[in-house]
PATORGU-726471 format. One record per residue (C-alpha): residue number from 1; x, y, z. Coordinates in nm, 3 decimals. Each point is the difference from the previous one (the first is absolute). Example, Ala and Ser with C-alpha at 12.3 -4.5 7.8 and 13.67 -1.06 7.14 Angstrom:
// residues 2
+-----+---------+---------+---------+
!   k !      c1 !      c2 !      c3 !
+-----+---------+---------+---------+
!   1 !   1.230 !  -0.450 !   0.780 !
!   2 !   0.137 !   0.344 !  -0.066 !
+-----+---------+---------+---------+
This chain:
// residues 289
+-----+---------+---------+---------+
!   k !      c1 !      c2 !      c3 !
+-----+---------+---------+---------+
!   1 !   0.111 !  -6.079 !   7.584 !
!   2 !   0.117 !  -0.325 !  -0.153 !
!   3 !  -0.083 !   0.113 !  -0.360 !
!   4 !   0.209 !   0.329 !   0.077 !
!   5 !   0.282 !  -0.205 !   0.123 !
!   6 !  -0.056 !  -0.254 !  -0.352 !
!   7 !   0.064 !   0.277 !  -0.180 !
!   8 !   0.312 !   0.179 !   0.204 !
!   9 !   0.164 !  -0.318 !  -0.075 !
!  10 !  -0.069 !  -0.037 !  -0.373 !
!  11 !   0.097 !   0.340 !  -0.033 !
!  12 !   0.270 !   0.053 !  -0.216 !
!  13 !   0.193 !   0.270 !   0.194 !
!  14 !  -0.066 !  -0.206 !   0.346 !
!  15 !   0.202 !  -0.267 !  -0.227 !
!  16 !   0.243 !   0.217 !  -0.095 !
!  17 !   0.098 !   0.098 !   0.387 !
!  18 !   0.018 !  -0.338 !   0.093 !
!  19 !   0.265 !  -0.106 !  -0.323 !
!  20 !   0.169 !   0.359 !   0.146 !
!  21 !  -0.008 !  -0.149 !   0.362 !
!  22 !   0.158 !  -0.330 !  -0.155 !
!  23 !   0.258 !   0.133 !  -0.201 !
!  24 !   0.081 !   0.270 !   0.297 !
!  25 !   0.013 !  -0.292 !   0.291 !
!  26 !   0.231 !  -0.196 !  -0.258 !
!  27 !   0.211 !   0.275 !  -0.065 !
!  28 !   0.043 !   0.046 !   0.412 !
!  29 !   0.061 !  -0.360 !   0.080 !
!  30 !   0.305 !   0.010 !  -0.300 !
!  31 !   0.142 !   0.280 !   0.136 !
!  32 !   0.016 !  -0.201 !   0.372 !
!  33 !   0.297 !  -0.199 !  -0.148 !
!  34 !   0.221 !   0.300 !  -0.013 !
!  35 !   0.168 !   0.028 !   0.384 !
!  36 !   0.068 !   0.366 !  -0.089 !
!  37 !  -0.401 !   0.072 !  -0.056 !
!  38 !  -0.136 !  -0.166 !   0.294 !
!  39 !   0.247 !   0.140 !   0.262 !
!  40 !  -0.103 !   0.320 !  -0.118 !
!  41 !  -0.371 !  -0.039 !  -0.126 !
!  42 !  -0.106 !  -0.335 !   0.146 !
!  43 !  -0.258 !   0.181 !   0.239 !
!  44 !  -0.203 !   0.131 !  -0.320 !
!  45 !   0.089 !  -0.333 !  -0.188 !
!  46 !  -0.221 !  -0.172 !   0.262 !
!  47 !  -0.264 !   0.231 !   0.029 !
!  48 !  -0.051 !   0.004 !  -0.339 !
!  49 !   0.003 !  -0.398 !  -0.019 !
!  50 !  -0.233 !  -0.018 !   0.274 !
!  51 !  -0.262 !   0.224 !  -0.170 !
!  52 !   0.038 !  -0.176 !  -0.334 !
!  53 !  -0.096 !  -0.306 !   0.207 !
!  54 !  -0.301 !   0.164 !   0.162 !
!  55 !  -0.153 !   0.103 !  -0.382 !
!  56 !   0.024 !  -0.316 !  -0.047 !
!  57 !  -0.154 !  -0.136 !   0.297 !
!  58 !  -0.256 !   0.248 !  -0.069 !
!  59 !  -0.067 !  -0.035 !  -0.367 !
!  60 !  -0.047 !  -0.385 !   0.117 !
!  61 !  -0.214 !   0.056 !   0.232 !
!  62 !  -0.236 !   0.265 !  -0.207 !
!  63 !  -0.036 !  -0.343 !  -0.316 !
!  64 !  -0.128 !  -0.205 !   0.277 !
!  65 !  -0.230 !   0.267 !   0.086 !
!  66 !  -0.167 !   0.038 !  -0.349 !
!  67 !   0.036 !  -0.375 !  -0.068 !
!  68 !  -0.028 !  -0.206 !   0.251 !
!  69 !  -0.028 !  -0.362 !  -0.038 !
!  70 !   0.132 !   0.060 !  -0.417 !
!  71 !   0.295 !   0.127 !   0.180 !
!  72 !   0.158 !  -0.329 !   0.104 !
!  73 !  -0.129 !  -0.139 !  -0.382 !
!  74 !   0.248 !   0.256 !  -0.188 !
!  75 !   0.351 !  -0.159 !   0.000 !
!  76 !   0.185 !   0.306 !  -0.006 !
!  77 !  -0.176 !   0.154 !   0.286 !
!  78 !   0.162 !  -0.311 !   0.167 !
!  79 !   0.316 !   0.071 !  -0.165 !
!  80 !  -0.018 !   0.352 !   0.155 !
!  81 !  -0.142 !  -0.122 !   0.371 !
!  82 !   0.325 !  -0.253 !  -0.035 !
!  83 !   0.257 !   0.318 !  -0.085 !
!  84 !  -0.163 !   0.242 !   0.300 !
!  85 !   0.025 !  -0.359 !   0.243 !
!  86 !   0.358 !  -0.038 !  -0.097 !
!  87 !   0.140 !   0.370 !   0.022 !
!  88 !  -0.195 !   0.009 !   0.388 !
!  89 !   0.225 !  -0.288 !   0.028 !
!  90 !   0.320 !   0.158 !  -0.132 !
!  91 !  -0.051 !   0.319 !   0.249 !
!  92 !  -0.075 !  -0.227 !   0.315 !
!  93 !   0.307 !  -0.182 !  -0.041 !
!  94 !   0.349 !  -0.030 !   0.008 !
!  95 !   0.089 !  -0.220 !  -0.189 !
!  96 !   0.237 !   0.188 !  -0.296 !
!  97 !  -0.236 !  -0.297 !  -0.213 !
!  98 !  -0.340 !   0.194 !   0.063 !
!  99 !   0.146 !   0.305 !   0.011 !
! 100 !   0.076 !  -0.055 !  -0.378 !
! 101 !  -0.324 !  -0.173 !  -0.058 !
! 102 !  -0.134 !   0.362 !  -0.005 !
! 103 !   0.073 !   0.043 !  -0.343 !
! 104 !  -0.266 !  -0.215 !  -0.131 !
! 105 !  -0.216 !   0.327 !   0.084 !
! 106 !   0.144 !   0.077 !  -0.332 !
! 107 !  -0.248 !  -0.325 !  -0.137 !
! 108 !  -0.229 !   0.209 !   0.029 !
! 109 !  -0.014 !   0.179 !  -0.337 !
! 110 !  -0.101 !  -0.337 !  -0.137 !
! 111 !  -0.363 !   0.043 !   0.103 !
! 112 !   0.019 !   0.335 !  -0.028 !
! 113 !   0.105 !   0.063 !  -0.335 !
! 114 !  -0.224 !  -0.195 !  -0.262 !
! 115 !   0.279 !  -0.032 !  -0.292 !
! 116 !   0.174 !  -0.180 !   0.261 !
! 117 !  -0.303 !  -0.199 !   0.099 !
! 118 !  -0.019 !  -0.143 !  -0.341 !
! 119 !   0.354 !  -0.112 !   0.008 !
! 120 !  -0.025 !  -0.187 !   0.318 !
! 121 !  -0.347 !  -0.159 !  -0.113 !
! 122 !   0.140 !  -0.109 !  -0.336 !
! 123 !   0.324 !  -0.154 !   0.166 !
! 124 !  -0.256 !  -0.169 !   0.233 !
! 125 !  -0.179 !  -0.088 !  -0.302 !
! 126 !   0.344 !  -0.111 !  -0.175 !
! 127 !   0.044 !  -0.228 !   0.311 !
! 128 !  -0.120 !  -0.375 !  -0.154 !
! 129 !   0.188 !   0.076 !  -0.333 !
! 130 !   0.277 !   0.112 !   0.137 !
! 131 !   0.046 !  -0.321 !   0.218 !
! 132 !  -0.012 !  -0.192 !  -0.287 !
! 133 !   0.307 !   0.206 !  -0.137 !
! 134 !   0.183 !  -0.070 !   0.334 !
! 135 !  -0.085 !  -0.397 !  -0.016 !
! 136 !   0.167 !  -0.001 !  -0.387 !
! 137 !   0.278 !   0.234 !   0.147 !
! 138 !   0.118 !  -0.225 !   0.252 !
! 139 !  -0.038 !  -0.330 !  -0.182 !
! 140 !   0.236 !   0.156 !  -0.261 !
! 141 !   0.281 !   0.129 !   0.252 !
! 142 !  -0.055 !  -0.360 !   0.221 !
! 143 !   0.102 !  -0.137 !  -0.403 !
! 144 !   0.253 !   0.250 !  -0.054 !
! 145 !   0.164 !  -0.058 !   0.307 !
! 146 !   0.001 !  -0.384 !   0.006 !
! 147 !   0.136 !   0.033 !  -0.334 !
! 148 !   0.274 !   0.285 !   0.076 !
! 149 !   0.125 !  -0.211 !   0.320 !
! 150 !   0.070 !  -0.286 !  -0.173 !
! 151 !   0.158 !   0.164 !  -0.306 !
! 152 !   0.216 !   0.226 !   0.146 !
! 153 !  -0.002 !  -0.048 !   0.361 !
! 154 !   0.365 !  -0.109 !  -0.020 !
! 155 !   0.099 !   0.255 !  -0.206 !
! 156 !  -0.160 !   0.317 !   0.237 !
! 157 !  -0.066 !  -0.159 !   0.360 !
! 158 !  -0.042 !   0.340 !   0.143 !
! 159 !  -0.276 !   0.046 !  -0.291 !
! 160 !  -0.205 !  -0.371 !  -0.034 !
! 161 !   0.156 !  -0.170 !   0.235 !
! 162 !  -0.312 !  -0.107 !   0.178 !
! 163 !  -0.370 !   0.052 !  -0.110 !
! 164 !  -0.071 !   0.293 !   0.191 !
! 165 !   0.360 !   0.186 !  -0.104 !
! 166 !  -0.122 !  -0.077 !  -0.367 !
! 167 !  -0.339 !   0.089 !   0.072 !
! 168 !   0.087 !   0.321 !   0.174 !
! 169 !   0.261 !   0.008 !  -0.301 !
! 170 !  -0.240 !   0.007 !  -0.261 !
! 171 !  -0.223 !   0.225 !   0.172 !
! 172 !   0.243 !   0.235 !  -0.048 !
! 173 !   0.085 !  -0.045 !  -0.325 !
! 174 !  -0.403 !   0.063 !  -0.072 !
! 175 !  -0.026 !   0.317 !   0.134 !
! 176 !   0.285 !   0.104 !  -0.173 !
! 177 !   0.268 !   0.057 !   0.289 !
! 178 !   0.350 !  -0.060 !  -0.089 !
! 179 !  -0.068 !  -0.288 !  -0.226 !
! 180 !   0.247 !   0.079 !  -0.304 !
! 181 !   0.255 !  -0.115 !   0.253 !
! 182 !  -0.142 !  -0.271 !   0.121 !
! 183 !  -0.032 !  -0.133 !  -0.381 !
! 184 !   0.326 !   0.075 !  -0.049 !
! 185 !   0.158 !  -0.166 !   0.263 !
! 186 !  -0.230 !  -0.332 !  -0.111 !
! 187 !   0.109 !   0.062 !  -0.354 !
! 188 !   0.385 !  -0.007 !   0.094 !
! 189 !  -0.010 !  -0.367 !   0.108 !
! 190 !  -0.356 !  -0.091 !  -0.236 !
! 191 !   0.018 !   0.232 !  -0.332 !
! 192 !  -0.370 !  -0.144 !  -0.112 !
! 193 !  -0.107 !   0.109 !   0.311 !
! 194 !  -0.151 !   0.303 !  -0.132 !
! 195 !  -0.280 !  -0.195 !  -0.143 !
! 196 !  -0.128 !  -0.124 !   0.329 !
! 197 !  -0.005 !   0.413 !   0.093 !
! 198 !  -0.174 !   0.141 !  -0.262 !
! 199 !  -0.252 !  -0.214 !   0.004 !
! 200 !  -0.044 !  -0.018 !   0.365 !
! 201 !   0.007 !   0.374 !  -0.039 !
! 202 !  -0.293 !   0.024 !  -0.285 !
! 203 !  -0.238 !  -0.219 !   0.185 !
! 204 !   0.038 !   0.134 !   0.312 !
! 205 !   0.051 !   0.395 !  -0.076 !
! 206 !  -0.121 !   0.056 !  -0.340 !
! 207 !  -0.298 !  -0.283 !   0.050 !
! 208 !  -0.117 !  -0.054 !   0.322 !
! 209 !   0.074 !   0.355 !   0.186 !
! 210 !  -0.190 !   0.177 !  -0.288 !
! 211 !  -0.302 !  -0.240 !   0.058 !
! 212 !   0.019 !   0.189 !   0.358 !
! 213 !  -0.084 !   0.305 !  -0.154 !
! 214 !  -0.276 !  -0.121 !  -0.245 !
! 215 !  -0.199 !  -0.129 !   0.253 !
! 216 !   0.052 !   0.359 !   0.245 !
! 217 !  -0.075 !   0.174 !  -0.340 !
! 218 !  -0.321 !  -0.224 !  -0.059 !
! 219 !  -0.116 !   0.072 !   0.334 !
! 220 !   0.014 !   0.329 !  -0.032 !
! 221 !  -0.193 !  -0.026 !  -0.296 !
! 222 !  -0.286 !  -0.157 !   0.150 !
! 223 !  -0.001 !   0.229 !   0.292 !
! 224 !   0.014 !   0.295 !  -0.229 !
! 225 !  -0.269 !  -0.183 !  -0.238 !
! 226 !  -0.232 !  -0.071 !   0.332 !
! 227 !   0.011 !   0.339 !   0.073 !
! 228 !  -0.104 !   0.127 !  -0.271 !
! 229 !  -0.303 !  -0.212 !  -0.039 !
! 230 !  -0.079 !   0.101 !   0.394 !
! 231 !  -0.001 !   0.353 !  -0.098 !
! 232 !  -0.183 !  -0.038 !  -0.329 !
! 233 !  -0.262 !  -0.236 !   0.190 !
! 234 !  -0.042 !   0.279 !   0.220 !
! 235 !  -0.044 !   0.238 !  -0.262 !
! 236 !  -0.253 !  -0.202 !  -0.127 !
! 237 !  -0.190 !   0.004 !   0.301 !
! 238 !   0.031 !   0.340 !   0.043 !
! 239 !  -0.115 !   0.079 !  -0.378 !
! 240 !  -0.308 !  -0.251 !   0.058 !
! 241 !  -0.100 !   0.163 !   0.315 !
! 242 !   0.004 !   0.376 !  -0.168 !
! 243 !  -0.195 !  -0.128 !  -0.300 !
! 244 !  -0.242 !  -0.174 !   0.279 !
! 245 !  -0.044 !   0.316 !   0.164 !
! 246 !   0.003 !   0.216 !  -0.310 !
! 247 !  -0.289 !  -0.191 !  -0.130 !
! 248 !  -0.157 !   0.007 !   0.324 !
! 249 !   0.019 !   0.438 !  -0.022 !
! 250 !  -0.128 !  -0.068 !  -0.351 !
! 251 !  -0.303 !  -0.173 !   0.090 !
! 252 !  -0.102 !   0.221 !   0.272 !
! 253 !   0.038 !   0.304 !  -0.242 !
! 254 !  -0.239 !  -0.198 !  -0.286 !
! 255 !  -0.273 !  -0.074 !   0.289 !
! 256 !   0.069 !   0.310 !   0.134 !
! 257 !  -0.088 !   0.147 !  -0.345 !
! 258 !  -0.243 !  -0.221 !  -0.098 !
! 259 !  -0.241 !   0.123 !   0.344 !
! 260 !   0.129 !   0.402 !  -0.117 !
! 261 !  -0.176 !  -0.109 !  -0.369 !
! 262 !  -0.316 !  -0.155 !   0.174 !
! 263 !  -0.055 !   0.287 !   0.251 !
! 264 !  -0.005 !   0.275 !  -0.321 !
! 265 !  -0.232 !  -0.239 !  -0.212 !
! 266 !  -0.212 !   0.007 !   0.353 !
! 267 !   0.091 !   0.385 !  -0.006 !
! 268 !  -0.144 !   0.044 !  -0.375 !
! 269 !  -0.283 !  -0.257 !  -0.001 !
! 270 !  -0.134 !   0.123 !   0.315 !
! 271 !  -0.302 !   0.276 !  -0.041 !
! 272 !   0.084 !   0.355 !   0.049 !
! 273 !  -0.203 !   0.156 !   0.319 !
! 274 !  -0.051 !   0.404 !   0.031 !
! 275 !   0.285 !   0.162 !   0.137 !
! 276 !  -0.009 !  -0.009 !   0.443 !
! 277 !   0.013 !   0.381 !  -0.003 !
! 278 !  -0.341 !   0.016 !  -0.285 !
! 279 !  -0.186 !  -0.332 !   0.310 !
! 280 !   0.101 !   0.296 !   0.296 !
! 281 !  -0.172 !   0.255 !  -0.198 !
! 282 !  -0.281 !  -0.153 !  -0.123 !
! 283 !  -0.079 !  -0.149 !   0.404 !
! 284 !   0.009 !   0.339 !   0.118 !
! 285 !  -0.280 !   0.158 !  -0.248 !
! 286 !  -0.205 !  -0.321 !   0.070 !
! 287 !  -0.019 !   0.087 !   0.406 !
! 288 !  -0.015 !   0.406 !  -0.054 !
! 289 !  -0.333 !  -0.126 !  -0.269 !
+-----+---------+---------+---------+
């Protein structure tokens, strides 16, 4: 029974209903933010939420059938137990805050789908590099900022007049929102201010942002690379094993054939005896004599 169940899971069209189930439940709990809908289809809305949550439950319950104690040991399975906790949660409460905590059932396709299993682990993996980036990031704004607020903080006071207006400033100016104007107004009063923008803008958007996606892009990489060598390891075993037993069917048939080839030289060496039918006959004239 558990093997049966092992296998229902891996399947790939019992995968396919439960993606289906995902996308279906998400799809229901979007169209619960239109008044219009759920005055006039909020009793299906629910049903259909509720047994998207009891597949779930279910699909839950049938891993830590087949795996027991390795269930707890597989993160996403506790990524999934956390998702099902939550949305039992969301439809106990009141609170309009769990209500919309059901749409993390939507998580969901992250162990599900295996693509985007591989993202997720590689932006896990990505995780010590990445801090790095953010530690270099911030030391450069802190610089930026110190340096803007004293250079122009009389100039724009709404813009650097304090550290965190300049550092809120110059976040701003990173990502790319709005910040021709802001140079421009700093450029009426300081025309060499332009300097201090372009290169705050090349370190921190053409330098240090990119390094952001090197190290996701590495990752990814090595997950990809990892994978690989898991599924040619396993190839490998599996090769060695058919050889193993291919050699083992080959062996069998030699000895086999070897104790065919003994038993005819037995056949051929042995002497020749009359026929049973001439031993009957001659018996018989012997007792009517």
């Amino acid at each position: 029974m558990r093997e049966r169940t092992r296998a229902l899971l891996a399947h790939r069209h019992f995968q396919r209903f439960v993606i289906g189930v995902i996308l279906i439940n998400a799809a229901t709990l979007g169209l619960e933010t239109f008044p219009a809908v759920v005055e006039e289809y909020g009793t299906l809305l629910t049903v259909v939420d509720h047994v998207a949550l009891y597949i779930f439950t279910a699909e839950l319950a049938a891993k830590l059938y087949v795996e027991r104690a390795a269930f707890v040991r597989d993160p996403w399975n506790l990524f999934d137990t956390l998702i099902v906790a939550i949305a039992f949660a969301s439809t106990n409460g009141g609170l309009s805050v769990l209500r919309a905590l059901r749409i993390l059932r939507v998580l969901r396709l992250l162990s599900v789908v295996p693509s985007l299993r591989r993202v997720v682990s590689a932006l896990l993996r990505a995780m010590p590099g990445m801090s790095s980036i953010v530690v270099l990031l911030s030391l450069v704004l802190y610089v930026a900022a110190v340096m803007a607020t004293k250079l122009y903080g009389q100039t724009a006071p709404h813009r650097f007049g304090s550290l965190p207006t300049s550092l809120f400033t110059l976040y701003q100016t990173m990502t790319g929102d709005d910040w021709g104007n802001i140079a421009r107004e700093v450029m009426s009063r300081h025309p060499t201010a332009w300097i201090f923008f372009t290169i705050f803008i090349l370190v921190c958007t053409f330098v240090v942002l990119n390094l952001f996606l090197a190290v996701v892009v590495s990752a990814m990489d090595e997950e990809n690379a990892e994978e690989r060598a898991a599924l040619e390891d396993t190839s490998a075993h599996i090769m060695e094993d058919t050889r193993a037993h291919t050699q083992q069917i080959l062996d069998e048939l030699a000895a086999l054939r070897k104790e065919v080839a003994e038993l005819r030289a037995l056949r051929e060496t042995a002497p020749q005896g009359p026929p049973a039918g001439m031993k009957k006959a001659r018996g018989k004239r012997s007792r009517s004599a």
